[in-house]
NUDREN-582989 format. One line per 10 residues: number of its first residue (from 1); their letters; for each residue z, x, y of N, C-alpha, C, O, CB. Coordinates in Angstrom, 1 decimal. Each point is the difference from the previous one (the first is absolute). Glycine has a CB too. Layout:
# NUDREN-582989
NUM = a = Z/X/Y/Z/X/Y/Z/X/Y/Z/X/Y/Z/X/Y | ...
This chain:
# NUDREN-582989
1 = xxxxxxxxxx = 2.7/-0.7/-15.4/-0.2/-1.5/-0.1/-0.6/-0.5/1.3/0.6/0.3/1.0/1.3/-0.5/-2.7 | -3.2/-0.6/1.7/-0.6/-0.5/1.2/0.7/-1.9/0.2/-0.2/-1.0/-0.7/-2.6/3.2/0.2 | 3.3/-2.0/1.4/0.4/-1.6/-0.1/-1.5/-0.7/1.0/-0.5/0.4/1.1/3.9/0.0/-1.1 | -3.7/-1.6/-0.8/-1.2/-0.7/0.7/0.6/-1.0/0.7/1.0/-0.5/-0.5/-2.6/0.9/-1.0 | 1.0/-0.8/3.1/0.6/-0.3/0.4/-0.1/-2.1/-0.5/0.4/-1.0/0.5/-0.5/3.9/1.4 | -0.9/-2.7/-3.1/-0.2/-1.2/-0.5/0.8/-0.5/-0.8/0.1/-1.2/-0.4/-2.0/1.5/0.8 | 2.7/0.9/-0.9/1.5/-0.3/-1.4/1.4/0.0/1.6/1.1/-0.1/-0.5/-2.2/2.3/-3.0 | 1.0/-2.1/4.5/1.0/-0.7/0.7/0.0/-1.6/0.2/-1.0/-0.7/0.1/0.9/2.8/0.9 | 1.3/-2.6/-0.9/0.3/-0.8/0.1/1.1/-0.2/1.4/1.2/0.1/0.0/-2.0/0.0/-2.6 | -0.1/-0.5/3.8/0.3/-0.5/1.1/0.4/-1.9/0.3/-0.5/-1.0/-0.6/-1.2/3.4/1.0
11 = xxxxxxxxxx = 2.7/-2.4/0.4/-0.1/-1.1/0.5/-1.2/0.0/1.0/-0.7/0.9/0.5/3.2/-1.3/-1.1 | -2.5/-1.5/0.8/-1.1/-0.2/1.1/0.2/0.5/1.0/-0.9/0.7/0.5/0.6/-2.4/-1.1 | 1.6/1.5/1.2/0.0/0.9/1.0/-0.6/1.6/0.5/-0.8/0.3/0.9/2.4/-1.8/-1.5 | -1.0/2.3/-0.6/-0.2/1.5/0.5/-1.7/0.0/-0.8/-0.6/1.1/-0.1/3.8/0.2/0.1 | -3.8/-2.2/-0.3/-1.6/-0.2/-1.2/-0.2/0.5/2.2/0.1/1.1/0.4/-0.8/-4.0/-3.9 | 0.6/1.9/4.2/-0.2/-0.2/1.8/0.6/1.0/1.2/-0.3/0.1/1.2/0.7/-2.5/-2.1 | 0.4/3.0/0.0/0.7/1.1/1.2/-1.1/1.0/-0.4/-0.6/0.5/1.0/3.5/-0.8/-0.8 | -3.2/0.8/-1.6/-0.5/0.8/-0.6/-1.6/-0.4/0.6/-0.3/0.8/0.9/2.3/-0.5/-3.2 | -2.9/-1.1/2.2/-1.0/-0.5/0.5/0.1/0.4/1.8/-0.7/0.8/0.5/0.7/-2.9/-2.9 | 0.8/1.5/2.9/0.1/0.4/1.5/0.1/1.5/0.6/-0.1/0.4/1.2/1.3/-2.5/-1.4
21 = xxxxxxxxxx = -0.9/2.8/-1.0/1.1/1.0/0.3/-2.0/1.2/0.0/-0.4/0.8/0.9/4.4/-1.7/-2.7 | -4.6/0.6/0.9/-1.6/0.6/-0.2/-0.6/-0.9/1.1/-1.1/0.3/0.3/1.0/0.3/-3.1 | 0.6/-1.5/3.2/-1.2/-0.7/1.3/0.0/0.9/1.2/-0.9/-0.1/0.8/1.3/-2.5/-1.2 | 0.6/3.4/0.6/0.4/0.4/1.4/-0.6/1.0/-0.1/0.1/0.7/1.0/1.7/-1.6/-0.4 | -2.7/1.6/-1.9/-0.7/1.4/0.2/1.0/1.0/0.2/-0.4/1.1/0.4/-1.6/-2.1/0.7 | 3.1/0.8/-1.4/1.0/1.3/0.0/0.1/0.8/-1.3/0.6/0.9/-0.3/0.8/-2.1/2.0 | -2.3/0.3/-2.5/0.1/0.7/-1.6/-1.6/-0.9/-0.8/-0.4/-1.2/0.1/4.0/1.5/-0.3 | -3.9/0.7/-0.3/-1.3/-0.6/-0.4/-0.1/-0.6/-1.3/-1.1/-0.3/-0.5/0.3/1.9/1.8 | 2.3/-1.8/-1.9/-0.3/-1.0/-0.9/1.6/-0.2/-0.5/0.9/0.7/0.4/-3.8/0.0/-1.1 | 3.2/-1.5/-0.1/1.2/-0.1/-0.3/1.1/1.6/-1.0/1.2/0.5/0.0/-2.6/-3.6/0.2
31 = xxxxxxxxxx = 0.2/3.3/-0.8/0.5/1.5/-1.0/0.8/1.1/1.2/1.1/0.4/-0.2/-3.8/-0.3/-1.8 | 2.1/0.1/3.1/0.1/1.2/0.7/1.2/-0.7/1.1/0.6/0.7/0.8/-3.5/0.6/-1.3 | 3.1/-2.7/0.4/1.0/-0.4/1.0/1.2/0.5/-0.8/1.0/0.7/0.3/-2.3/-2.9/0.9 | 1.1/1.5/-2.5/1.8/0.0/-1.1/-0.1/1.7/-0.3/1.1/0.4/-0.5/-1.0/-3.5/-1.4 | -1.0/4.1/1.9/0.0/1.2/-0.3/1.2/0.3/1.6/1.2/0.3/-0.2/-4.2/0.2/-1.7 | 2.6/-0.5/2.8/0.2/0.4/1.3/1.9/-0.4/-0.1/0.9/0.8/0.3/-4.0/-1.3/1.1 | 3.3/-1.1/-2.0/1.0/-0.7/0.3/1.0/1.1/-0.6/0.9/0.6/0.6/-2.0/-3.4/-0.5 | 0.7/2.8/-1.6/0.9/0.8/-0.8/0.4/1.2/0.4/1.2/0.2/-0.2/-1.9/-1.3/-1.3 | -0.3/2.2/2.1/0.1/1.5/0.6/1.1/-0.3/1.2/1.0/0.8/0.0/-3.8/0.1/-0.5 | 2.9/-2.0/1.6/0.8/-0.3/0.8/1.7/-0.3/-0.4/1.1/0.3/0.5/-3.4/-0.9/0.3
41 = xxxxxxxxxx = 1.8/-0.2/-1.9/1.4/-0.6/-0.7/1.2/1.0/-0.3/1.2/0.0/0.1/-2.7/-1.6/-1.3 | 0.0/2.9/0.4/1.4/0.9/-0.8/0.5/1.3/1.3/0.9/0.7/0.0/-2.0/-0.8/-3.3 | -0.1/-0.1/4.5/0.6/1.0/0.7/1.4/-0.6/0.8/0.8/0.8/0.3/-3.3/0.3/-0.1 | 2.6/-2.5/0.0/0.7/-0.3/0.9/1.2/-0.3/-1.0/1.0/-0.5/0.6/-2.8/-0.4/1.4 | 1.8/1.2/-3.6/0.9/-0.2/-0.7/0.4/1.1/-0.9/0.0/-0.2/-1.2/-0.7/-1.9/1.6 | 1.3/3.3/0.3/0.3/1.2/-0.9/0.0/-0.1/-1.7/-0.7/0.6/-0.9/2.0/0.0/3.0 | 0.3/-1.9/-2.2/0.4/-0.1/-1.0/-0.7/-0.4/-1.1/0.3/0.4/-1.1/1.2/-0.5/2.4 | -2.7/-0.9/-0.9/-0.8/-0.5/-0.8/-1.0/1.0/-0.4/-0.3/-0.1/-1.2/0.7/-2.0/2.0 | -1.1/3.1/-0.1/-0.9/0.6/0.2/0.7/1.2/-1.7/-0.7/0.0/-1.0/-0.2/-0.6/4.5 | 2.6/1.5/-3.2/0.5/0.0/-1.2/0.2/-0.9/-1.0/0.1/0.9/-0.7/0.6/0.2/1.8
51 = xxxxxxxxxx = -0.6/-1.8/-1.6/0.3/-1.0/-0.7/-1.4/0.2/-1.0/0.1/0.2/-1.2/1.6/-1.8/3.2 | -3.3/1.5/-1.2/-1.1/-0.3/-0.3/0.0/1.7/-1.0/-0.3/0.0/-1.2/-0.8/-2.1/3.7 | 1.4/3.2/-1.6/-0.3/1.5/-0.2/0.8/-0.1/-1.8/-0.4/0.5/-1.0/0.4/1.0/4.2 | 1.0/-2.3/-3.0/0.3/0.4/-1.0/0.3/-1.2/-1.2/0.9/-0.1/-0.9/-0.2/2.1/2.5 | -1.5/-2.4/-1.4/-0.8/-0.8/-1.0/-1.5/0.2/0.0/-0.5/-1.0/-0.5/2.3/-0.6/0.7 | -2.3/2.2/-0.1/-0.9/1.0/0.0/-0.1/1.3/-0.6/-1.0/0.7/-0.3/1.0/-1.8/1.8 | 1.0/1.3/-1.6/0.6/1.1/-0.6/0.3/-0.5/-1.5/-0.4/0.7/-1.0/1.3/0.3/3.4 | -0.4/-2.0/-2.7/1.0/-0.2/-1.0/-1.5/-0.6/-1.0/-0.1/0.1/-1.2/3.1/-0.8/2.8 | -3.8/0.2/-0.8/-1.5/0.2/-0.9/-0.5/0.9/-0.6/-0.1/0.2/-1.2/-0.4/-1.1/2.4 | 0.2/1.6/-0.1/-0.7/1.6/-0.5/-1.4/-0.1/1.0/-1.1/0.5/-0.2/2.1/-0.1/-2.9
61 = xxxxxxxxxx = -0.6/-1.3/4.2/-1.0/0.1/0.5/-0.2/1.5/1.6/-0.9/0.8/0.3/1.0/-4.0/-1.6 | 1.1/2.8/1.8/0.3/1.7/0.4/0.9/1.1/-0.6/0.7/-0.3/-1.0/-1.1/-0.7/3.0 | 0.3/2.2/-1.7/0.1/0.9/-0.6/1.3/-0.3/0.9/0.0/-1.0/0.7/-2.4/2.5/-1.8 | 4.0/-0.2/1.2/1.2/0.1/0.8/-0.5/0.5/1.5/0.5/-0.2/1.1/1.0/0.6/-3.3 | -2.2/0.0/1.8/-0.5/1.1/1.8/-1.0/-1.7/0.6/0.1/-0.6/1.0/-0.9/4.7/-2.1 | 0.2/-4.3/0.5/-0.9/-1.1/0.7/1.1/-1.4/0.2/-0.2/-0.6/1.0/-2.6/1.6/-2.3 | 3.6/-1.3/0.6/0.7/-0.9/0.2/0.7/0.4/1.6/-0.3/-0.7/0.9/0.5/0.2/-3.7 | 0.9/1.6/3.0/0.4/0.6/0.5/-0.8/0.0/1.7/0.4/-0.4/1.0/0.4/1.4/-3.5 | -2.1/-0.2/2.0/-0.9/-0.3/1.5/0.1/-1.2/0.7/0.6/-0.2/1.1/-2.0/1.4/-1.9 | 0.4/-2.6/-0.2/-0.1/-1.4/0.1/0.7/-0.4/0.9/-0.2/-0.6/1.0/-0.2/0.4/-2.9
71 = xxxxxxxxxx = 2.1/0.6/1.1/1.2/-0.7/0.3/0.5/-0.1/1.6/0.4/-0.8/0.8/0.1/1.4/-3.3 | -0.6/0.6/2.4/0.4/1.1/1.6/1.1/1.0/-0.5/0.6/0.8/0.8/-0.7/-2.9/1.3 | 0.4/2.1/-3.2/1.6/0.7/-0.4/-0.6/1.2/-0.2/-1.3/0.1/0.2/3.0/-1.9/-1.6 | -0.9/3.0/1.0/0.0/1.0/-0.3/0.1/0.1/-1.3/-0.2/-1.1/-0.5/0.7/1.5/2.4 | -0.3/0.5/-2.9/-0.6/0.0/-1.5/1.6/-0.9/-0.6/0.2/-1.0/-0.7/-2.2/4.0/0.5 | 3.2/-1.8/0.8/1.5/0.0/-0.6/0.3/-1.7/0.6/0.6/-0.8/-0.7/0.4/4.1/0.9 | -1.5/-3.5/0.9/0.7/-1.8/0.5/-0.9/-0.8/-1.1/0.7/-0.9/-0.5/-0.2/1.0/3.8 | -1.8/-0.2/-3.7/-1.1/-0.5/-1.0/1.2/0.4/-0.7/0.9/-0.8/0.3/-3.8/1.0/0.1 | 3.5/0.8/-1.4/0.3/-0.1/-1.2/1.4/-0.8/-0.2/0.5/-0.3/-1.1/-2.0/2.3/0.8 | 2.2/-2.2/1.7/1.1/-0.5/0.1/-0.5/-1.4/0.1/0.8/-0.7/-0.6/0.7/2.8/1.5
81 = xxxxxxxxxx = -2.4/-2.8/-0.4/-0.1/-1.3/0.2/-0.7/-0.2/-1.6/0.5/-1.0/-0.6/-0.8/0.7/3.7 | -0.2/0.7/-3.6/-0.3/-0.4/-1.4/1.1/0.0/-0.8/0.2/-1.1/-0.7/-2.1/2.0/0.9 | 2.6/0.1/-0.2/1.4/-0.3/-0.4/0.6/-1.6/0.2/0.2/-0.9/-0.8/0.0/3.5/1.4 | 0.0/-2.4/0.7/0.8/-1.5/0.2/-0.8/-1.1/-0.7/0.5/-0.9/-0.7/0.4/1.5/3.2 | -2.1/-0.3/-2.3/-0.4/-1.1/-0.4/-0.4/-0.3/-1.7/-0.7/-0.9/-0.4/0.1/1.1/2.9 | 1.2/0.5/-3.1/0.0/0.1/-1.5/-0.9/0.4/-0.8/-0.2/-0.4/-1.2/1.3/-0.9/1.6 | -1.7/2.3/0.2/-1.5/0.4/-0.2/0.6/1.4/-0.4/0.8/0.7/0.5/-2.5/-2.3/1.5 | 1.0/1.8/-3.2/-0.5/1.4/-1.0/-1.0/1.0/0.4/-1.2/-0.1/-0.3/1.7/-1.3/-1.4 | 0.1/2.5/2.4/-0.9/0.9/0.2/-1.1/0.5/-1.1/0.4/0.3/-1.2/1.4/0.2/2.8 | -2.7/-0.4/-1.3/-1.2/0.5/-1.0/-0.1/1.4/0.2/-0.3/0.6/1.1/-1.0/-2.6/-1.1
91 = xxxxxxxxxx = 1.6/2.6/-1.2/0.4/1.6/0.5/-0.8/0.7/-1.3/0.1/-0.4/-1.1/2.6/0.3/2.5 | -3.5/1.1/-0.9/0.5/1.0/0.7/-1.7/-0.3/1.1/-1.1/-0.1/-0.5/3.1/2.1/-1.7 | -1.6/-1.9/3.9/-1.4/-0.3/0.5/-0.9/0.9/-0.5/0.2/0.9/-0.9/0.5/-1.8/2.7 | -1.8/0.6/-0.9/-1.0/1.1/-0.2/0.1/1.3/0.5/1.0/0.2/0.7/-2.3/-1.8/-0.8 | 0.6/2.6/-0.1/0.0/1.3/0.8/0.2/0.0/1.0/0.9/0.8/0.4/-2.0/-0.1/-1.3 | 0.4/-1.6/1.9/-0.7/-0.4/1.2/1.5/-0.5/1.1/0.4/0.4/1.1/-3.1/-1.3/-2.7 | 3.1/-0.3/0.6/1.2/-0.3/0.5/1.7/0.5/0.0/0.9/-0.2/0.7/-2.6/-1.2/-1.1 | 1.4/2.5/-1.0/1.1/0.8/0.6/-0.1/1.1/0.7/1.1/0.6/0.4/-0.4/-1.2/-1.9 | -1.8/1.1/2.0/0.0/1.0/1.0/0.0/0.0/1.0/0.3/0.9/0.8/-0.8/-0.3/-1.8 | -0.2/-2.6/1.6/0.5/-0.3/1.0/1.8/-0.3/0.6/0.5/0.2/1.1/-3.1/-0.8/-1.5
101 = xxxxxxxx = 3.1/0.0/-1.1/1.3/-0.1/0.3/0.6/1.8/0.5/0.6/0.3/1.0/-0.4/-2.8/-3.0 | -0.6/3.1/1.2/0.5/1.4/0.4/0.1/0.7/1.3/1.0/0.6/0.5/-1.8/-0.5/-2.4 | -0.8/-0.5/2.4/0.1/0.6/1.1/0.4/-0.9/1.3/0.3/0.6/1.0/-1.8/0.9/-2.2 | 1.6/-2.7/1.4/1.0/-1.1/0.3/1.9/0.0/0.0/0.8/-0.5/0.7/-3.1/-0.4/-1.6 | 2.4/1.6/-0.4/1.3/0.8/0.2/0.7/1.0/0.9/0.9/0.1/0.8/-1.4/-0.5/-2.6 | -0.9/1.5/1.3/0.2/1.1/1.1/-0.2/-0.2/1.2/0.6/0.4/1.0/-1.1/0.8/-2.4 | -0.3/-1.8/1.5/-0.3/-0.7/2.0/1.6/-0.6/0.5/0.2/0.2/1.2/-3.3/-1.7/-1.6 | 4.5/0.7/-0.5/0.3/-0.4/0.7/1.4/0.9/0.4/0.8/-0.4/0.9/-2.2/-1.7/-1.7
């Protein structure tokens, strides 16, 4: 899903921060400022950054291993935070993803 930044709904205010924020030439237009804002948001916010992986997940929009990366977790902490969070593993992964879990086992 592409959100336009014309179906937002800003106050006057941030319509002016947002306007100021592209005057200063630190970002060449408003898309690449709120792209930048959000990449910052989930780094400086682990929990949200999970939260996102796995509702992402609960889509089908990543696979367990790509959730997992995203997230920062490891495959078994991904399958335990899905857990908590009431989320139904989609099983059985792919090839791909159980042989990375495999050899992720043996590594530890």
């Amino acid at each position: 899903m592409t959100i336009s930044l014309s179906n937002l709904s800003l106050s006057p205010l941030m319509e002016e921060e947002l306007s100021a924020v592209v005057e200063t030439d630190f970002y060449a237009n408003p898309e690449t400022f709120l792209a930048d804002a959000i990449r910052t948001l989930l780094a400086a916010r682990p929990e949200l950054r999970i939260a996102v992986a796995c509702k992402l997940y609960e889509r089908g929009t990543f696979s367990l291993d790509k959730a997992a990366e995203w997230s920062g977790l490891n495959i078994e902490e991904m399958k335990e935070m899905l857990h908590k969070s009431g989320i139904i593993r989609i099983a059985p992964e792919t090839l791909e993803e159980t042989e990375a879990m495999a050899r992720q086992a043996l590594a530890a």
